[in-house]
C-alpha positions as a Markdown table, in Angstrom:
| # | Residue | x | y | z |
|---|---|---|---|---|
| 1 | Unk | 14.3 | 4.0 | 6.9 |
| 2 | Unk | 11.5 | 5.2 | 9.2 |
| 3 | Unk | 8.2 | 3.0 | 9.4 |
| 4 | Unk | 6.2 | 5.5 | 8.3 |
| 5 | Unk | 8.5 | 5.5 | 4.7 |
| 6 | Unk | 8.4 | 2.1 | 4.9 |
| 7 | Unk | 4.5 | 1.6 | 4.9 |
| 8 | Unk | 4.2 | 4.9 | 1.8 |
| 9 | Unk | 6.6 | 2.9 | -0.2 |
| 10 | Unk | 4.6 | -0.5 | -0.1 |
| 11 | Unk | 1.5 | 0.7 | 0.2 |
| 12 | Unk | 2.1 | 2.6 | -3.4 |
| 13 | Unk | 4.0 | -0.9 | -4.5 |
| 14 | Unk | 0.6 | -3.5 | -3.5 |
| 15 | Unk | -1.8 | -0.7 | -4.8 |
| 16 | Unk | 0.3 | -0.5 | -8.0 |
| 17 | Unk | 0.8 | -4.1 | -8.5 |
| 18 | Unk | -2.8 | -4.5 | -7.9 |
| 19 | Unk | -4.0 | -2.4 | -10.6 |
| 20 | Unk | -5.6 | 0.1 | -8.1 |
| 21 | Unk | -6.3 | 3.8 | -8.5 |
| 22 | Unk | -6.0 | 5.5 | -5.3 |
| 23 | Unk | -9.8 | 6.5 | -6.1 |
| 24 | Unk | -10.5 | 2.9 | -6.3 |
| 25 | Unk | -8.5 | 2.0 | -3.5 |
| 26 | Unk | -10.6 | 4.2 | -1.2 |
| 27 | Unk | -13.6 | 3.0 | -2.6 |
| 28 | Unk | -12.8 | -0.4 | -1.5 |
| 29 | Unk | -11.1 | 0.4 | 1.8 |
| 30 | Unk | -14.2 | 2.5 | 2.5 |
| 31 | Unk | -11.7 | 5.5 | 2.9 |
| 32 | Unk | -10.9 | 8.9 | 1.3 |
| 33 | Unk | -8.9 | 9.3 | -1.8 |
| 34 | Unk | -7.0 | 12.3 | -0.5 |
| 35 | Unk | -6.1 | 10.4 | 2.2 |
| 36 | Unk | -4.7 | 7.5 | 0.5 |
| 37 | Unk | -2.6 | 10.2 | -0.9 |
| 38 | Unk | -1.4 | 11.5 | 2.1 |
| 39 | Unk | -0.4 | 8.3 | 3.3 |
| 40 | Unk | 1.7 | 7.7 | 0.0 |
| 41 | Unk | 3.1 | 11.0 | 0.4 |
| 42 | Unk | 3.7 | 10.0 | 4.6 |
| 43 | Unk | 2.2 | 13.1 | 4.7 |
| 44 | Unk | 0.1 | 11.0 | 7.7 |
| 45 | Unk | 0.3 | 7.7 | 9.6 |
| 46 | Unk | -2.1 | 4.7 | 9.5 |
| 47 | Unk | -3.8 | 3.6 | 12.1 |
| 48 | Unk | -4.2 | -0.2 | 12.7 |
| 49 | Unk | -7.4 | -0.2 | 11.7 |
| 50 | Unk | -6.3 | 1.8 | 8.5 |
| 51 | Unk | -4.0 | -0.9 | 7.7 |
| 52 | Unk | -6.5 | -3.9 | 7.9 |
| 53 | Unk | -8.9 | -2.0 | 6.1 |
| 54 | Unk | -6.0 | -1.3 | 3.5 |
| 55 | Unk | -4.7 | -5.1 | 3.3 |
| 56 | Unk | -8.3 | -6.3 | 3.2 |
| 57 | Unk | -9.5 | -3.8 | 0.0 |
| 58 | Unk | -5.7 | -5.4 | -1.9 |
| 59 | Unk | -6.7 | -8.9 | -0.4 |
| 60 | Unk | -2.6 | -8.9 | 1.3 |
| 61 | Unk | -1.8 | -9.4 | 4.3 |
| 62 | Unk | -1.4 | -6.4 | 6.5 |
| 63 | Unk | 2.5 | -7.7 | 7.7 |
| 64 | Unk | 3.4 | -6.7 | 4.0 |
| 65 | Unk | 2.6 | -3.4 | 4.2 |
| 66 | Unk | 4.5 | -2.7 | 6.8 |
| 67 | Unk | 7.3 | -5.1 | 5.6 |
| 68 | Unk | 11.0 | -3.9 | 5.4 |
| 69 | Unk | 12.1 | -6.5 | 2.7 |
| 70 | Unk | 8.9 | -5.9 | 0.0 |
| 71 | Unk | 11.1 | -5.6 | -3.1 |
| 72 | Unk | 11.1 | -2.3 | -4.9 |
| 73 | Unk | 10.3 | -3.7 | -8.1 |
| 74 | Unk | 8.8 | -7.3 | -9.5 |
| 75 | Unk | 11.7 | -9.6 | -10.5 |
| 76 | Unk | 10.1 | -10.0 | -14.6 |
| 77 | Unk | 11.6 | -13.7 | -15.5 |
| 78 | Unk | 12.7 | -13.4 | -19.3 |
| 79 | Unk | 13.1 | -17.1 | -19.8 |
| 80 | Unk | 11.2 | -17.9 | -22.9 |
């Protein structure tokens, strides 16, 4: 998988499992909506400013978004 699929799919993944919009997102990254978008869509790269600014608005660490091994989905525990 290309870096540039690799960053889309986490980037949706942390913005997700932060309980982000990608208007909200933006707002916090100090970035454009549409362009959170495009980057989801790999429609566009990040720069490494982009990325910081990104990690920084989901409080992560900018390795994870770029991160071959970020699960696709949160392991639930059903152990009551």
């Amino acid at each position: 998988m290309r870096l540039t699929a690799i960053f889309a799919r986490n980037l949706r993944l942390c913005r997700q499992q932060s309980g982000l919009t990608q208007e909200r997102l933006a707002e916090f990254a100090g970035l454009d909506r549409n362009f959170i978008g495009k980057l989801e869509r790999e429609e566009c790269s990040p720069t490494l400013d982009t990325i910081e600014a990104l990690s920084l608005a989901m409080q992560i660490s900018a390795e994870r978004l770029i991160d071959r091994n970020v699960p696709t989905k949160e392991k639930k525990n059903t152990d009551f």
